[in-house]
N, C-alpha and C positions, 0 to 999 in steps of 0.2 A: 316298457314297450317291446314288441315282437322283433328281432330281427327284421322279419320276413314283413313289418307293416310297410306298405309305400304310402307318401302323399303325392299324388298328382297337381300340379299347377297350371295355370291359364296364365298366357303372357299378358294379351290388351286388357286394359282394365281393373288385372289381376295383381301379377307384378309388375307390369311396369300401366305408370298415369298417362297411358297415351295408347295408341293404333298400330301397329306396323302398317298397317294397308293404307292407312293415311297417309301416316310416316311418310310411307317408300312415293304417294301419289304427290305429293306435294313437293316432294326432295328432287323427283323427278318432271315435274314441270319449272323449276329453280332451272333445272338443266337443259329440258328444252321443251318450248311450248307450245310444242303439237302435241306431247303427251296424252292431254285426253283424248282427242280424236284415236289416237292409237291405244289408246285405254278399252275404246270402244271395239276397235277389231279385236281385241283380246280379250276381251270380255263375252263376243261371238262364241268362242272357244270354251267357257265356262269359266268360273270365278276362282278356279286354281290357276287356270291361265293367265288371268288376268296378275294373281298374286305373283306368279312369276316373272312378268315380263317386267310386272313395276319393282319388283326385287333387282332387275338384272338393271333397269335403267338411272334405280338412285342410287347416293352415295348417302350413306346414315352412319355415323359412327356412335358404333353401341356405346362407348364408353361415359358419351353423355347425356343420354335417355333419362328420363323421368323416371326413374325406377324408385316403389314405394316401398322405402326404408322400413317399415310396420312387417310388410308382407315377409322381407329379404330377414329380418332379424326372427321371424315365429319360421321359417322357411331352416334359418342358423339352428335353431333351438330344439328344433324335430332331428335333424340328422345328428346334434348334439345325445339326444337320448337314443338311439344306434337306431334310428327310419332312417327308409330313403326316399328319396325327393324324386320325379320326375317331368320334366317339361314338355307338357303335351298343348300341343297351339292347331290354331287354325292358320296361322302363319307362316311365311313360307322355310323349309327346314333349313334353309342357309342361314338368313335373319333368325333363325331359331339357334343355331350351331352358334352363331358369332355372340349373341346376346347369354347361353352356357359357357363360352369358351372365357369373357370376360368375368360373369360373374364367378364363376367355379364353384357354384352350392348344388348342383346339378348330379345324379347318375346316372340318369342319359334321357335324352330330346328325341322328342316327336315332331317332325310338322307338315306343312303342306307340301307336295310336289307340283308338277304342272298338270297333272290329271286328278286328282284329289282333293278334295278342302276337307280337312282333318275339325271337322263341327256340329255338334250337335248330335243328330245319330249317327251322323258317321265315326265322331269322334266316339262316342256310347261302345258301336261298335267293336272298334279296332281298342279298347282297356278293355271291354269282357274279353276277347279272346287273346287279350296279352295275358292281363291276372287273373280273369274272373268275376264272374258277377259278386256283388258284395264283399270284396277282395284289397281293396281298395278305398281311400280317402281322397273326396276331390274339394280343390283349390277355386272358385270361379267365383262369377259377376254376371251374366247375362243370361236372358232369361232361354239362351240357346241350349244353358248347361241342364236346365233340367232334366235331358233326359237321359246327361250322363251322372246328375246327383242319384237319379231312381235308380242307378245299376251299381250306386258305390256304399261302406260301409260307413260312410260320416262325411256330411255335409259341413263346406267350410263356405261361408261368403264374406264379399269383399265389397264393401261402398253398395250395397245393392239396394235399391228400391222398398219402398214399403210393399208394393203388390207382389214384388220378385221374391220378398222378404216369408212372405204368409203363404207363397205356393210351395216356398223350399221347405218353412216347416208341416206342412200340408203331406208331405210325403213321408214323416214318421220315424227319422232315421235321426239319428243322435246329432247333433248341430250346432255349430257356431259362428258367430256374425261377426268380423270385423269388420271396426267404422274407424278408417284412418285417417279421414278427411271430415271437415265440417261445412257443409252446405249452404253457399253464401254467395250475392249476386256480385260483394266486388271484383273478384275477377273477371266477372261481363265487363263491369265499368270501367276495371282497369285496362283491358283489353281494347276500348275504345280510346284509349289516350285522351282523353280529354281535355288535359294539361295542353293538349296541341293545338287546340282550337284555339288559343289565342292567337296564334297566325292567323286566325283567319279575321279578325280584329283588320287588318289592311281592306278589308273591304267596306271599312265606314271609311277610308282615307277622304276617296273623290268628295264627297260628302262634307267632309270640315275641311279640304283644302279651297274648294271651291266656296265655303259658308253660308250653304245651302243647310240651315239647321231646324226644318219646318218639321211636322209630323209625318209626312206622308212619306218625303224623302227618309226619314228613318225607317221607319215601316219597313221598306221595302228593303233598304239595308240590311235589318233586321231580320226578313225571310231569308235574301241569300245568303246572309248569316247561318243559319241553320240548317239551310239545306248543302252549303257547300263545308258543316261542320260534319252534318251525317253521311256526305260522300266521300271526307277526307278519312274519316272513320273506318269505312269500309275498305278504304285502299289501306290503314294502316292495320287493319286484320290480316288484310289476302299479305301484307310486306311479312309480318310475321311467321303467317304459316310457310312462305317458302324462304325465311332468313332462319328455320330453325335449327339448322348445324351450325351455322354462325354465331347464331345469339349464343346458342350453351356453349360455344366458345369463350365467350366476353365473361367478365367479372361482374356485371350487371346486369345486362341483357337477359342473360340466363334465370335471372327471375320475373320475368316478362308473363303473362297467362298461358298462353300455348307455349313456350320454351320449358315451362316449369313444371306444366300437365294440370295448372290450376283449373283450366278450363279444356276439358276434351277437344282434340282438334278435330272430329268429327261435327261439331257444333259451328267452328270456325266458315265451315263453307256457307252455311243457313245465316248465320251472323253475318256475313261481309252482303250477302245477294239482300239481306232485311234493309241494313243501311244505306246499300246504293237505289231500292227500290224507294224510301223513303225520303231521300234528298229530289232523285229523280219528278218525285212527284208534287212535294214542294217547289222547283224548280217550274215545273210545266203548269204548276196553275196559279202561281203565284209571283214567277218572276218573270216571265213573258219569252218566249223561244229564245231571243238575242240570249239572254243569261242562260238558260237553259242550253244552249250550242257552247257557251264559252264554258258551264260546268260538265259537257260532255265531252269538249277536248283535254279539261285538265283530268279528268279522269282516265281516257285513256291516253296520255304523254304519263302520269303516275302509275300507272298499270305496267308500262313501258319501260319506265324508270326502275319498277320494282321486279321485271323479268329479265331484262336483260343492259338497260342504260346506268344502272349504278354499277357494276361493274368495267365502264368504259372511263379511262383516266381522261381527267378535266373534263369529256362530257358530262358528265353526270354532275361536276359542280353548273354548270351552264344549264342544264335541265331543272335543278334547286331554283336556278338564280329566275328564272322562265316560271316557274308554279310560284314562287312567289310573288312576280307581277303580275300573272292572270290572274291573282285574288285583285288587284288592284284596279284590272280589267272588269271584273265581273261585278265589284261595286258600282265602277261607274255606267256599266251597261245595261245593272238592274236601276238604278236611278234615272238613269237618262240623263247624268253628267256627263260631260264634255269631258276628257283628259288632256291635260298640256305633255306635250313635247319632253317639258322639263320633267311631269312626273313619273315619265318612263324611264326617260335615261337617267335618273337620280336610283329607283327603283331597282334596276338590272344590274348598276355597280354595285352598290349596296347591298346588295343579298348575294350575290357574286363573293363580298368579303365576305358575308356570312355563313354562307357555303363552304367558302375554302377553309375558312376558321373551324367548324364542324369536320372537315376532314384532315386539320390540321389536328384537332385534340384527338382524332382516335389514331393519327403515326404515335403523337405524345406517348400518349397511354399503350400503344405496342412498345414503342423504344421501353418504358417499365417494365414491361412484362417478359420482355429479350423475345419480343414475335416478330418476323425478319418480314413478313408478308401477310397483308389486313385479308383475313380470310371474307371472302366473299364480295372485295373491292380488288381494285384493281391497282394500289397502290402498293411501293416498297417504303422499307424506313428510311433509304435512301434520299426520297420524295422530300421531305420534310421542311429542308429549306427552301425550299421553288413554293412549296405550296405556302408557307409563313409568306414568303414574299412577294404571292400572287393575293394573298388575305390583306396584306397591309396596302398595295400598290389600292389595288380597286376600292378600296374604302377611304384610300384618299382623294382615286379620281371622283365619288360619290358626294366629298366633301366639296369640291372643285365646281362640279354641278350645279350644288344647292348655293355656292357664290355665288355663279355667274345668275341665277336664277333671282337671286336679292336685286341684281343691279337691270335685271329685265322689265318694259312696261307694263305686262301683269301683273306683277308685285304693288305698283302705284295703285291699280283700279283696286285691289283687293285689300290693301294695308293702308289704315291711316299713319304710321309711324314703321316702311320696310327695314330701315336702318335696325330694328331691333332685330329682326334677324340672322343678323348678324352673329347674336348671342349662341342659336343653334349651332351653327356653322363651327366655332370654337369648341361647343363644349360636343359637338359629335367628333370633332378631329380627336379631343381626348378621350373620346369613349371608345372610340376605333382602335387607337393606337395601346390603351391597354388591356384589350379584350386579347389583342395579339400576343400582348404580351403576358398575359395570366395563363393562356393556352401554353406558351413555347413553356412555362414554369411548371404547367402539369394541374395546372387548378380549374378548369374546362373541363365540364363531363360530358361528350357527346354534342350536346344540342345549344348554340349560344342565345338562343331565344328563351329557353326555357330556366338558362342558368341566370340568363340578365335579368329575367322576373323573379329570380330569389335572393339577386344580390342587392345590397343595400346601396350601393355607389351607382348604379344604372340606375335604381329608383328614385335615386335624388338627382343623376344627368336628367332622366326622362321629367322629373318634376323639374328639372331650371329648361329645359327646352320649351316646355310647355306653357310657362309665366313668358319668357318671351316671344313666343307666337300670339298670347293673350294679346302681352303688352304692343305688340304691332298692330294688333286686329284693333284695337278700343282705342287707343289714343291718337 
């Protein structure tokens, strides 16, 4: 190899699985959510403008960027045989500077300013009059590059298209295709959490609490089911794209679809607006305005939640404890059940423990990692024991509740045998008390709903609660 050969690089899509312009839009609505709006006057100014101002208002820390390992080691391997490398982006040059200055495989970076967008012909432009026409070796993925492949001496692509694929070799110039990734729908699905939608299972509650178990009444359960699956969906896309410096903080998280670059987060905005238009419309023609109103406020109190109320200490568990009664609202408002008294107030303590126990396993799990402050919440490790003891208190008074509720005259008209309910009441005191306590030991990952549906011992409370609610309804 020549000395004097360069390879030129493209950051989005090239080396690194992800956007800066996204990046920086989404990092900077996490921050504050007039952003678009002033995305808009900046954009008046032209699309360097815009890169800049969304540079100047997010905070991204390059060091944990989805950067494509394939790209960075053929990128090692070239300056190994004496090339040089060059980072030439459409991106703005500071996000450009910081993202060379970390990786260090770099001879020197290119990128946008506030008057400039360094793309396509303009990018073409400004490498012929640095090296040269055919002078050069270019790095890219978008079909913007073509018309800086027609002015280089070797075409390199990266994840690119079949059509992108046969235009690049279409121009005649020596070529090579890297495929570092494989083309595959589960990181849609997984992106949807699906796993999550079993919360939304509280919306059959009204329905078997009341033993209203007819066809119709499912049905309907059934649609809001679905529709408040496909809007929980959508909220928990928009959570991720703007919890993305957070997630790649976490030891888990960070494998998420948009934290990890499995899915472009240019994709993420189309996705979230498909599922909330999708539940919406389930919603309006099948579960009647009333539902439809209660799935329009949990959506935006979750919007809410995911802009700026999870960062607010103990609101944000009180907001948790609130979305998970409106599912229990919204079942009985799509059925046309009546709700007791008792199923609110049982419901708000209750999810209230489950909440704090959810914010109690990610202090855990900071206290292990020696992280003194939960990035992107609003708590210290200091927290730990108020919040253990705000998990335990409320899911005792939940328990206390669902007593006084056995010894109420609803329980007669409903129960031929209330006394067996009694059986609940016990064995949720013991599923309470050691949920709290697997969490304070470190064996809770995050989400205690999702952890109690994989553990065997919740499986067999939830199957003995269940025989006893039978055993009161039938005998």
């Amino acid at each position: 190899m020549d000395c004097k050969d360069i390879l030129i690089v493209d950051l989005d899509g090239t080396l690194l699985k992800s956007d800066m312009l996204y990046e920086s839009f989404w990092s900077a609505i996490g921050g504050n959510w007039r952003t678009p709006f002033l995305s808009v006057v900046a954009l008046g100014r032209g699309k360097a403008a815009l890169k800049d101002y969304l540079r100047s208002a997010a905070e991204i820390d390059v060091s944990t960027l989805p950067y494509d390992e394939v790209v960075v080691a053929y990128i090692q391997a070239y300056r190994q045989q004496g090339g040089r490398v060059a980072l030439v982006t459409a991106s703005n040059q500071i996000l450009a500077d910081n993202v060379a200055e970390h990786l260090q495989i770099f001879n020197e970076v290119n990128g946008s300013d506030d008057t400039h967008n360094l793309k396509g012909a303009s990018k073409a432009a400004f490498l012929i009059e640095r090296f040269g026409r055919n002078a050069f070796e270019y790095m890219g993925d978008a079909h913007a590059d073509l018309l800086v492949w027609e002015a280089s001496k070797k075409i390199v692509t990266v994840n690119v298209a079949p059509s992108l694929r046969q235009k690049a070799e279409d121009l005649g110039k020596p070529i090579e295709h890297l495929v570092t990734k494989a083309k595959s729908i589960h990181p849609y699905i997984n992106a949807l959490r699906p796993h999550q939608w079993l919360k939304n299972s509280l919306i059959f509650l009204p329905m078997l609490a009341s033993h209203q178990l007819d066809l119709a009444t499912f049905c309907s359960s059934l649609l809001a089911f679905v529709a408040f699956s496909l809007v929980a969906s959508s909220v928990y896309v928009l959570n991720d794209l703007l919890d993305l410096n957070a997630d790649r903080a976490h030891p888990r998280k960070r494998l998420r679809a948009f934290a990890s670059g499995a899915v472009p987060i240019a994709h993420g905005g189309y996705l979230a607006l498909s599922l909330l238009l999708g539940g919406a419309l389930v919603a309006a023609f099948f579960g009647g305005w009333a539902f439809f109103l209660v799935l329009s406020a949990y959506y935006v109190l979750t919007t809410a939640y995911s802009l700026t109320l999870k960062r607010r200490i103990v609101l944000d568990i009180c907001v948790l404890a609130v979305l998970y009664t409106m599912r229990i609202l919204a079942g009985g408002v799509a059925t046309g059940v009546e709700l007791s008294v008792w199923l609110f107030a049982f419901s708000i303590f209750f999810f209230f423990s489950l909440a704090a126990v959810k914010r109690q396993a990610e202090l855990v799990d900071m206290a292990e990692r020696g992280t003194i402050t939960a990035k992107g919440r609003g708590y210290h490790i200091e927290d730990l024991p108020i919040i253990s003891m705000v998990g335990l208190t409320a899911g005792y008074i939940s328990v206390l509740v669902m007593a006084l509720y056995v010894n109420s005259p609803a329980v007669r008209e409903l129960y031929a045998l209330p006394d067996a309910l009694w059986g609940i009441c016990c064995v949720l005191l013991y599923w309470l008390t050691r949920m709290v306590l697997l969490t304070h030991r470190g064996s809770m990952h995050d989400d205690p709903v999702v952890f109690a549906v994989k553990d065997r011992v919740s499986q067999l409370c939830f199957v003995v609660m269940l025989g006893f609610g039978v055993t009161g309804a039938l005998l």
